[in-house]
ROPA-114459 format. One record per residue (C-alpha): y, x, z; residue number from 1. Coordinates in nm, 3 decimals. Layout:
! ROPA-114459
PT/v/u/w/pos
PT/Y/X/Z/NUM
...
//
This chain:
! ROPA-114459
PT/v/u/w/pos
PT/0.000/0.000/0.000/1
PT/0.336/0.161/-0.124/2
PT/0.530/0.030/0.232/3
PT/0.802/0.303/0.247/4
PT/0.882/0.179/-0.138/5
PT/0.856/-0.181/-0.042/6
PT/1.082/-0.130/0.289/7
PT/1.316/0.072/0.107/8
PT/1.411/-0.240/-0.122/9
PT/1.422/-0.431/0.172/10
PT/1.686/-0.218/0.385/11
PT/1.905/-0.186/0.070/12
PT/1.918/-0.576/0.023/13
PT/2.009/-0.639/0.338/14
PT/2.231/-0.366/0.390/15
PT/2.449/-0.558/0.077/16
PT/2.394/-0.861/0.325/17
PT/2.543/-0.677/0.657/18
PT/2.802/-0.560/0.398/19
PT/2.838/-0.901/0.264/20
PT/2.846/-1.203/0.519/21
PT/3.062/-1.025/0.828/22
PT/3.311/-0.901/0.625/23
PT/3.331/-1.109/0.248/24
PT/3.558/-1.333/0.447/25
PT/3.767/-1.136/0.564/26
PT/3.833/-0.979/0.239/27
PT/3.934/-1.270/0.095/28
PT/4.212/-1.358/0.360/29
PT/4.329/-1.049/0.317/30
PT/4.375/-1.153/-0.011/31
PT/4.578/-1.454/0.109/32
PT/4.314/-1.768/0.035/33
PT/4.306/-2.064/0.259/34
PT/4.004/-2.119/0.449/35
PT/3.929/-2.418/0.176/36
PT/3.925/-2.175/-0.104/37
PT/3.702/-1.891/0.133/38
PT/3.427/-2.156/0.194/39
PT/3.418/-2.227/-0.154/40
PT/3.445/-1.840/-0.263/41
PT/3.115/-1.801/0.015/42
PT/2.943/-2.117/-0.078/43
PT/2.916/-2.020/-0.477/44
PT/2.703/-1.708/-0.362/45
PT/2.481/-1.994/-0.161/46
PT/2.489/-2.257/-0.473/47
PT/2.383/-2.013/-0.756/48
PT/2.043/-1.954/-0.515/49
PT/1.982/-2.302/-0.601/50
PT/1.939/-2.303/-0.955/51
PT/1.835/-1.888/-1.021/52
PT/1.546/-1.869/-0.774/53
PT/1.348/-2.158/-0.941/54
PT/1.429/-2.045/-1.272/55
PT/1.300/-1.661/-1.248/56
PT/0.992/-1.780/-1.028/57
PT/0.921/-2.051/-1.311/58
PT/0.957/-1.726/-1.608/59
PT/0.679/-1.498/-1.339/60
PT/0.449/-1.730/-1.270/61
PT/0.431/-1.855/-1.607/62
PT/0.414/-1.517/-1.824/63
PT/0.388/-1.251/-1.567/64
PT/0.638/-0.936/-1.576/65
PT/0.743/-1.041/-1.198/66
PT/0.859/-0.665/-1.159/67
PT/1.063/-0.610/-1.467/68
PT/1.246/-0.958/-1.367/69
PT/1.338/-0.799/-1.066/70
PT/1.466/-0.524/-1.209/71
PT/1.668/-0.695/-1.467/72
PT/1.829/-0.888/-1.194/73
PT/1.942/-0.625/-0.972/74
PT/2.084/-0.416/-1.259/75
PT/2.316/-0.658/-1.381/76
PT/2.392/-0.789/-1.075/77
PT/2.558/-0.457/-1.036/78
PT/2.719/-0.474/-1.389/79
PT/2.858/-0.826/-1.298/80
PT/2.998/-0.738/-1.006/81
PT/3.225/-0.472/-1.065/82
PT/3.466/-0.750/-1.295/83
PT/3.581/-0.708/-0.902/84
PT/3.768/-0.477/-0.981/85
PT/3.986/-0.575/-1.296/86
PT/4.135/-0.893/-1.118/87
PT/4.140/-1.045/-0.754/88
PT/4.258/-1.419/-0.846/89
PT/4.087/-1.678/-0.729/90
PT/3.908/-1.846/-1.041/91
PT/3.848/-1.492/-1.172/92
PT/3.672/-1.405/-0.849/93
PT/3.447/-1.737/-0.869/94
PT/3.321/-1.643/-1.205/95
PT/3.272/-1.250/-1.085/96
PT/3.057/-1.430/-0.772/97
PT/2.886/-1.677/-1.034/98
PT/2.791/-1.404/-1.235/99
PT/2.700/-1.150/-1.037/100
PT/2.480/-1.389/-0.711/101
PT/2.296/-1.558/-1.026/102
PT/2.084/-1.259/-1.051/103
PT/2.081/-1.112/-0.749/104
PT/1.931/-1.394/-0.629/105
PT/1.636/-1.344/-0.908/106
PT/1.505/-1.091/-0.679/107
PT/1.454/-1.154/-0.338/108
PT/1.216/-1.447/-0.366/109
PT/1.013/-1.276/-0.608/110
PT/0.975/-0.908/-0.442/111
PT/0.830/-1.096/-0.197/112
PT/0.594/-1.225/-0.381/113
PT/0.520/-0.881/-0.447/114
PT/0.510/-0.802/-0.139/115
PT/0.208/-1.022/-0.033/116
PT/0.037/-0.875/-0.359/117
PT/0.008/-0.577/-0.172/118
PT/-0.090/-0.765/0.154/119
PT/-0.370/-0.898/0.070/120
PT/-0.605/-1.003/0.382/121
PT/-0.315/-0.872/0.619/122
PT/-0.016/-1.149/0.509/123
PT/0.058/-1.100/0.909/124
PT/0.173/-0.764/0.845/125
PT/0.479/-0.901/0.575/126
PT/0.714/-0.871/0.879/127
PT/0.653/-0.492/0.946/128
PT/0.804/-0.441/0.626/129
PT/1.007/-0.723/0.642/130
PT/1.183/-0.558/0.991/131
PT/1.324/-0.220/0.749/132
PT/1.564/-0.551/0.619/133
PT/1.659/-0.605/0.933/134
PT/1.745/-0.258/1.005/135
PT/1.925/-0.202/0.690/136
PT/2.143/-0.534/0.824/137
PT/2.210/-0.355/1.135/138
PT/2.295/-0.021/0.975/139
PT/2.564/-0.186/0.710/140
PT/2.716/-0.444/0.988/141
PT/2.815/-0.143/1.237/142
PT/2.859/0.103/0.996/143
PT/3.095/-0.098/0.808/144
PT/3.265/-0.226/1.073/145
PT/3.337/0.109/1.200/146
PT/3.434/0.195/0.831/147
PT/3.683/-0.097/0.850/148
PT/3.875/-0.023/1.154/149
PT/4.019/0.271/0.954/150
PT/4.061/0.222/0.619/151
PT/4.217/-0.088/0.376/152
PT/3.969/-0.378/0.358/153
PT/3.899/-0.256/-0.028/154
PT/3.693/-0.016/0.044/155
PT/3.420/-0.324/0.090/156
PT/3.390/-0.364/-0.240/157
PT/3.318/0.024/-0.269/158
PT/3.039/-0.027/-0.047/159
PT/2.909/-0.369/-0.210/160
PT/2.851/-0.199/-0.536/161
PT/2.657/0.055/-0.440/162
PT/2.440/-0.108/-0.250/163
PT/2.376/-0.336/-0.527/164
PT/2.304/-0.011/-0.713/165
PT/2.014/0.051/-0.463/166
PT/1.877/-0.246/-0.458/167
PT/1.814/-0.156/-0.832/168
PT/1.717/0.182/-0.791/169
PT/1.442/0.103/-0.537/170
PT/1.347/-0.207/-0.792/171
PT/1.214/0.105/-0.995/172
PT/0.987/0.188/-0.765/173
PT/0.751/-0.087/-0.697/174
PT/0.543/-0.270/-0.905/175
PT/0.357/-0.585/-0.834/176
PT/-0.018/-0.530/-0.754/177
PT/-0.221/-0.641/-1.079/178
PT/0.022/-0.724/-1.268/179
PT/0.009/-0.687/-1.620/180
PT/-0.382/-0.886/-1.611/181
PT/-0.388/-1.242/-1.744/182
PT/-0.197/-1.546/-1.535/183
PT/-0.479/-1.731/-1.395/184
PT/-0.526/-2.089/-1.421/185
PT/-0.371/-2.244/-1.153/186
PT/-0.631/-2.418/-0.905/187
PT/-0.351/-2.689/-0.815/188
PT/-0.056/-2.878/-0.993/189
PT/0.259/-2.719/-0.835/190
PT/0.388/-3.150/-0.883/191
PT/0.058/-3.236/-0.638/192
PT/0.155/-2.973/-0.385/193
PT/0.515/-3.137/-0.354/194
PT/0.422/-3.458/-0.303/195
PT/0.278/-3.408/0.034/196
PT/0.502/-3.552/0.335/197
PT/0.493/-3.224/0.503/198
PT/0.582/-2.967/0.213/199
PT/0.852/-3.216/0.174/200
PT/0.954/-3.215/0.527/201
PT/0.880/-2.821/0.546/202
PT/1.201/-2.822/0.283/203
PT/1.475/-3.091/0.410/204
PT/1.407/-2.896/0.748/205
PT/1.502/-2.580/0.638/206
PT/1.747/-2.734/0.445/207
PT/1.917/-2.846/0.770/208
PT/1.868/-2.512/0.957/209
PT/2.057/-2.330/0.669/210
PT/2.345/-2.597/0.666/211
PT/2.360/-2.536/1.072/212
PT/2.386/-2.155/0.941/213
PT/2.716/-2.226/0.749/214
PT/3.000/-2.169/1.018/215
PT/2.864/-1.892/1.120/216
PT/2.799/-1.732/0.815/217
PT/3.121/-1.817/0.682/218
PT/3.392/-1.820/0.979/219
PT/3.224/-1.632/1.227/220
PT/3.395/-1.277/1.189/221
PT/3.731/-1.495/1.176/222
PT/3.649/-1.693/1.513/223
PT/3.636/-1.388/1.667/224
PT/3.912/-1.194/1.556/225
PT/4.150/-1.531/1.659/226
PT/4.033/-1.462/2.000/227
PT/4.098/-1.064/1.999/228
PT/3.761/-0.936/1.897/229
PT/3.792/-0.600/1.714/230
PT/3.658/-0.574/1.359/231
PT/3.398/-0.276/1.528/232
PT/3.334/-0.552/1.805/233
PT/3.247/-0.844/1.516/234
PT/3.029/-0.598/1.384/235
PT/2.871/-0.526/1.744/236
PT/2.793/-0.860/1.763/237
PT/2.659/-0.917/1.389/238
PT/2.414/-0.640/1.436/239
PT/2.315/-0.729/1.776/240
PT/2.181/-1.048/1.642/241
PT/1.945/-0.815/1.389/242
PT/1.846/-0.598/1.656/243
PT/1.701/-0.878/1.820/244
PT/1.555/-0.984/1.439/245
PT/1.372/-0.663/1.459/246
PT/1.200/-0.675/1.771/247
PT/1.094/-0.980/1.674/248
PT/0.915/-0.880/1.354/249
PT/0.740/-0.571/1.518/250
PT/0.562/-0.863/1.696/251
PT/0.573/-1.136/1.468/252
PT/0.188/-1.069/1.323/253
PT/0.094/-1.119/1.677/254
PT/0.294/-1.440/1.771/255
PT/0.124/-1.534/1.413/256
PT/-0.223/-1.470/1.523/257
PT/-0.144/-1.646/1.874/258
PT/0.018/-1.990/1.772/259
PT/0.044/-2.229/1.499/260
PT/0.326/-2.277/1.244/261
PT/0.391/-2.585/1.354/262
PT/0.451/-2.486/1.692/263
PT/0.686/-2.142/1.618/264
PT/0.904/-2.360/1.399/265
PT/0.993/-2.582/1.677/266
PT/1.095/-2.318/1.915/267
PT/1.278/-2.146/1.630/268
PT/1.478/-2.486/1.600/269
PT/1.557/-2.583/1.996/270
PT/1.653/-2.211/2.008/271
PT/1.861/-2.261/1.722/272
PT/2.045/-2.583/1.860/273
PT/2.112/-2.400/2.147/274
PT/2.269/-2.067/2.001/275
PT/2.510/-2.304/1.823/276
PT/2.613/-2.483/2.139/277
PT/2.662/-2.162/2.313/278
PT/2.924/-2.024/2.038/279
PT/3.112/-2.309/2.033/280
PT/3.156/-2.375/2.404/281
PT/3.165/-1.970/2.564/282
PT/3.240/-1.755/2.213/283
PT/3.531/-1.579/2.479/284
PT/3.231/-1.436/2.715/285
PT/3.067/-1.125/2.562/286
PT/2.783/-1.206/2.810/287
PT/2.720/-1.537/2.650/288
PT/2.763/-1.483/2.378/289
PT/2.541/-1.168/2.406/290
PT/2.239/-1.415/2.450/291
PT/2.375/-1.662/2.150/292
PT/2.348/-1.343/1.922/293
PT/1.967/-1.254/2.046/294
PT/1.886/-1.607/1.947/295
PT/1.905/-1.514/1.599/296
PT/1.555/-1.392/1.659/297
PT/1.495/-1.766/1.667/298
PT/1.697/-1.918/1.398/299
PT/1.670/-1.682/1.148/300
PT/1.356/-1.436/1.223/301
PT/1.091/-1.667/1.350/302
PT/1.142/-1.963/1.123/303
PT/1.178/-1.747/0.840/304
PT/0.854/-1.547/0.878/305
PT/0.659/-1.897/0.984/306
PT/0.836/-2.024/0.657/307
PT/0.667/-1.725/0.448/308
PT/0.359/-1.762/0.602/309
PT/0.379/-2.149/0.498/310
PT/0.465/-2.123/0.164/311
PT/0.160/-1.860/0.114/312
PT/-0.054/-2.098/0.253/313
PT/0.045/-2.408/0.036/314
PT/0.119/-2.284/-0.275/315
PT/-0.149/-2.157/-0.388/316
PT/-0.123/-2.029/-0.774/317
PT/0.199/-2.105/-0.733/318
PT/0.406/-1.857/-0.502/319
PT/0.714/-1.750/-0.717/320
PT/0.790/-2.163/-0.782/321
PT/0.695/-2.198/-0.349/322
PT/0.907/-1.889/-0.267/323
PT/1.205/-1.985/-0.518/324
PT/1.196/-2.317/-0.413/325
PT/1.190/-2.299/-0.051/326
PT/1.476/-1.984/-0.100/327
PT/1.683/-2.260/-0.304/328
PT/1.652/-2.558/-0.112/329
PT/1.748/-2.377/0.231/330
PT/1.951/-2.039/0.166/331
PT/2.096/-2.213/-0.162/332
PT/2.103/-2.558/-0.101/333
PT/2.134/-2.553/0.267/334
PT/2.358/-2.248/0.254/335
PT/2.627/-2.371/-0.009/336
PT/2.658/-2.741/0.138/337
PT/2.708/-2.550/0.520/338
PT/2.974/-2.332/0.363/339
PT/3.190/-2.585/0.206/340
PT/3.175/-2.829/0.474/341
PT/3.264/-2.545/0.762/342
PT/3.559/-2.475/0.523/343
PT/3.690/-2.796/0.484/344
PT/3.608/-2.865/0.850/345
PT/3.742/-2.497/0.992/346
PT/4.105/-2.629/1.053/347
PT/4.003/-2.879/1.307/348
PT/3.841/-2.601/1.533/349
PT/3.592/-2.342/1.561/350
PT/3.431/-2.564/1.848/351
PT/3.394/-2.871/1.608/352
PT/3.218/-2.657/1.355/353
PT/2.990/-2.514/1.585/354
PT/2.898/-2.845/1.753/355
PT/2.774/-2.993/1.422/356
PT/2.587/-2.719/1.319/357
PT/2.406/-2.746/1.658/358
PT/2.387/-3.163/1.554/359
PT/2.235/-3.022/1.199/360
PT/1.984/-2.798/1.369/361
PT/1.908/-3.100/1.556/362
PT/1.791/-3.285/1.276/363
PT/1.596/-3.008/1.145/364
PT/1.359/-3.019/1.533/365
PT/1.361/-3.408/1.477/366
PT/1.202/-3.389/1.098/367
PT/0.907/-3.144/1.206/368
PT/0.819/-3.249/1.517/369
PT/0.749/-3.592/1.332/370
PT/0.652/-3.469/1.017/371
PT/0.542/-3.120/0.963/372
PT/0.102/-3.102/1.050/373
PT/-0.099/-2.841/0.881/374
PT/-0.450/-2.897/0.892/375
PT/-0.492/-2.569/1.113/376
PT/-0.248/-2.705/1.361/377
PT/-0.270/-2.865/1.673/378
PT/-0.033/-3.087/1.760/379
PT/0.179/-2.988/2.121/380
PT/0.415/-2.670/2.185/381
PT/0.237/-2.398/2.325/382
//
């Protein structure tokens, strides 16, 4: 198994992502937008994952090639994105983030299908390379941040380009395991699969986890410097939410081995509801907000890892379509609908915000504790 290559594409992804969500906002005010236009700007990122996923997974699973797709997608990703730098108006800049997030995310669903080529009989093992992501998250977010404090908010688009150039470089590097053979035929319809009640449930509630996910993806590195915080202090707290992210996924195989889907999701979502709560009602107390951050362990890391291990499971045949879809529905979907409502919402108060993500996240532990049974389940929390 090639897992230094296959964590190496991992940390440089994510690394764009620590580069990315902190500090993308505040780019753009510095740039003078209303928070209107920077929940737009940050939900077309979210809305492009919608469409591009499905459509790349649909090309691999169909005629193979899942590599070079990858590779295609991260290169002119990077070629997109530099139209950064000719212009900084506002339409401009939507077509720049069209272009540019409507490849880039081509490749994350599908290197993990690649992944789990190379996992074979040890699927439980995705998050030990899956953790180098989180590092790489941690890495950019203080690094940045510390980057930031002394030099012109620019320089993030320095950094933004060449991480997308790594993420291409390390696309070189990996290949998925067997490919080039002949697609086999496909066991089940991928129509059949969606039609069950809890794939469908499976998607509207991580649909509603990612919407909870918009204020803070969006407005979170602005709620904290109203109140003071220190662009290397946002980026403390950013990365302190990883760092708990990674200790979870050193473990994760284990928590995988020990209790059912079914019951990890839950958790993931009660935690989830509760991290939300806490920003909005004690963001001023480092200590609280100290244990709000570690619950991103919960509301990102478990759920997510649960939600790879689910789509494995189910789609059988059909993991690019499963992976795209389920990276659609709740990073894209989810994601762009949390991101526009947060910025029309934002001028009413960080608190509001907060409070109905922790009401969306809500929803999300309502839907699968009624809905979402796999036949290996049992049925109470552990």
């Amino acid at each position: 198994m090639p897992y230094w290559r296959l964590s190496g594409f991992y940390f440089c992804y994510f690394a764009l992502l620590g580069t990315w969500i902190p500090y993308w906002a505040l780019y753009l005010k510095s740039l003078g937008f209303s928070s209107e236009e920077i929940g737009f700007l940050s939900a077309l990122v979210m809305a492009t994952k919608i469409v591009a996923p499905s459509l790349w997974g649909w090309l691999a699973d169909t005629y193979g090639h899942r590599s070079k797709i990858i590779r295609y997608g991260a290169f002119f990703a990077v070629a997109i994105f530099c139209g950064v730098y000719f212009r900084s108006d506002f339409w401009w800049l939507a077509a720049v983030v069209v272009g540019y997030s409507f490849f880039w995310n081509a490749v994350l669903a599908q290197f993990d299908v690649v992944t789990l080529s190379h996992l074979v009989g040890r699927y439980g093992h995705y998050s030990r390379i899956r953790v180098w992501g989180s590092i790489g998250f941690v890495v950019a977010v203080l690094g940045v941040g510390w980057w930031l404090n002394d030099h012109p908010i620019v320089h993030l688009l320095y950094l933004i380009t060449a991480l997308l150039s790594g993420i291409w470089l390390t696309s070189l590097l990996v290949a998925e395991k067997g490919e080039g053979s002949v697609v086999a035929r496909k066991p089940t319809s991928l129509l059949s699969i969606l039609r069950q009640p809890a794939v469908i449930a499976f998607f509207a509630i991580s649909f509603f986890l990612q919407l909870s996910h918009g204020p803070y993806y969006t407005f979170f590195s602005i709620y904290l410097e109203g109140l003071s915080y220190s662009t290397f202090s946002i980026g403390i707290f950013w990365s302190l939410g990883v760092v708990a992210e990674v200790l979870l996924f050193i473990w994760m195989h284990r928590i995988l081995a020990k209790y059912s889907l079914r019951n990890i999701v839950l958790w993931s979502l009660g935690l989830s509801c509760l991290r939300w709560l806490l920003i909005a009602f004690f963001v001023q107390s480092p200590s609280v907000l100290f244990i709000a951050q570690c619950l991103h362990a919960a509301s990102f890391g478990s759920y997510h890892a649960a939600g790879i291990e689910i789509i494995r499971q189910w789609f059988s045949g059909h993991h690019g379509q499963g992976m795209a879809l389920y990276s659609g529905l709740s990073f894209g979907l989810g994601g762009a609908a949390g991101a526009v409502l947060s910025g029309w919402a934002w001028d009413f108060g960080g608190v509001y915000c907060f409070v109905v993500a922790a009401m969306a996240a809500a929803v999300a532990f309502v839907i699968a504790w009624r809905y979402l049974y796999l036949p290996s389940d049992d049925n109470g929390l552990s």
